[in-house]
Structures are given as C-alpha cells and as structure tokens.
C-alpha positions as CSV (number, residue, x, y, z in Angstrom):
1,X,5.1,-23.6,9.4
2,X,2.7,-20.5,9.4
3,X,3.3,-18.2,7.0
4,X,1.2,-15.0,7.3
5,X,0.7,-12.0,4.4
6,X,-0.1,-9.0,5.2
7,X,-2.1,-6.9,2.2
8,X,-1.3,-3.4,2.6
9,X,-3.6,-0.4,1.1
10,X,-3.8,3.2,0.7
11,X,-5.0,5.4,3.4
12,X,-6.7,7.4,0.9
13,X,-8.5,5.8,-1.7
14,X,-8.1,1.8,-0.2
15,X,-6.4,0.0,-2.9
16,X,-4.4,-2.1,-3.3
17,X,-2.2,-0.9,-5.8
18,X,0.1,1.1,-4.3
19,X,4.4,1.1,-4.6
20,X,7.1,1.6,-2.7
21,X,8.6,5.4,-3.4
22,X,11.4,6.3,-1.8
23,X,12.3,7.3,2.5
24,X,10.5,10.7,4.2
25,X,12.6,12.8,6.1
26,X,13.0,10.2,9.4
27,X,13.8,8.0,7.6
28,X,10.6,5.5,7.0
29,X,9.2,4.2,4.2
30,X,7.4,6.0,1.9
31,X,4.6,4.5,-0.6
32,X,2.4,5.9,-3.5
33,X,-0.9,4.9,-4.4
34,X,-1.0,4.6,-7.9
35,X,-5.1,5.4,-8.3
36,X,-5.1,8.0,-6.5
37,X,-1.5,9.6,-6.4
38,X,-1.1,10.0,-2.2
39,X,2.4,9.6,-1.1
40,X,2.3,8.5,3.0
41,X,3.8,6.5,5.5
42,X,1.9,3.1,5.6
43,X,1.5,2.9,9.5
44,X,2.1,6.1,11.2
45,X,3.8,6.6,14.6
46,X,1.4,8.3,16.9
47,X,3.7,10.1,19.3
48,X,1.0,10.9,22.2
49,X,-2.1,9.1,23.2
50,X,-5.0,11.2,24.2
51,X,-4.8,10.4,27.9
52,X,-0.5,11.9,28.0
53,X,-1.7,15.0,25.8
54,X,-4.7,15.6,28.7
55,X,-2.1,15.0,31.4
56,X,0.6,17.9,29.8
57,X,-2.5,20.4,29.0
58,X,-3.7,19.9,32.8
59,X,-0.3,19.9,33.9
60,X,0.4,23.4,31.9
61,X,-2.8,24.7,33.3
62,X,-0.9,25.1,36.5
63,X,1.0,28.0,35.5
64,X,4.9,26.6,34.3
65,X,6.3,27.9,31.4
66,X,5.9,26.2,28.2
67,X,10.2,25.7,28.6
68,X,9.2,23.9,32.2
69,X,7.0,21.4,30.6
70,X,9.3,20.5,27.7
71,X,12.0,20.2,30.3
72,X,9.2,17.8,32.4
73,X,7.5,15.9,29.8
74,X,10.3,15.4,26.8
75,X,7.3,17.5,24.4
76,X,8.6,19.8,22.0
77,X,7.4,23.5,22.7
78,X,5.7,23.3,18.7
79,X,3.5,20.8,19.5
80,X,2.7,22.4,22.5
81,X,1.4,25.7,21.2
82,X,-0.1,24.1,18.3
83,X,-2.6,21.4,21.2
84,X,-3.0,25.0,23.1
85,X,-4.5,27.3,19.4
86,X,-6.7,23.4,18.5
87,X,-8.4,23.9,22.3
C-alpha cells in the first residue's frame, strides 16, 4: 500500500508550523501560522480563471446591463464592478 503525506505550509512566511484554527465564514478550514500569526484558508478556491473573466468583460463591452450579465453568466454584480474599477 502507498501511503502519501502531504506537508502543508503557510502562505505567508513558508513554515511549517502552522495549526488548525477554527471554520471562515463558508465554512472551510481555517489555519494559523504560528511564526508569523496569518490566519487563511490553506488552498483557496479560485472562482474564475482568467480566460471566463476576459469572456464576461468582452461580453459586457457589448452594451447589457450589469443585471443582464449576472442573469447570463451566474457572476455576482460585486465582482463585476470591482474587475471593471482594477481595468
């Protein structure tokens, strides 16, 4: 049998030493780093990849309302307005 380990570490400062500290608000796993204090989901979710957030910004370049493209593409109007103000 193959057993393998996986060796998790902080995002932040890469150690090693980091514990398990309590669920964020969706529900996941939280974890502290105990050397340098960050609190963060080990693996985060990436909602959209770069080529579906180019598709909705081309896609909202061709005039529908912000509404019509949450309705079309399941994105939050939020995250919408915030891709339009980073450009």
């Amino acid at each position: 049998m193959i057993v393998e380990t996986t060796v998790h570490t902080c995002r932040g400062c890469e150690s090693t030493n980091i514990v398990r500290n309590g669920r964020n608000a969706y529900g996941n796993p939280q974890y502290k780093c105990k050397q340098c204090g960050m609190s963060a989901v080990l693996q985060p979710k990436v909602a959209y990849s770069e080529e579906r957030k180019a598709e909705i910004l081309a896609a909202y370049q061709e005039r529908p309302s912000m509404r019509g493209i949450q309705r079309i593409f399941g994105v939050s109007r939020q995250t919408l307005a915030s891709w339009l103000k980073k450009g």
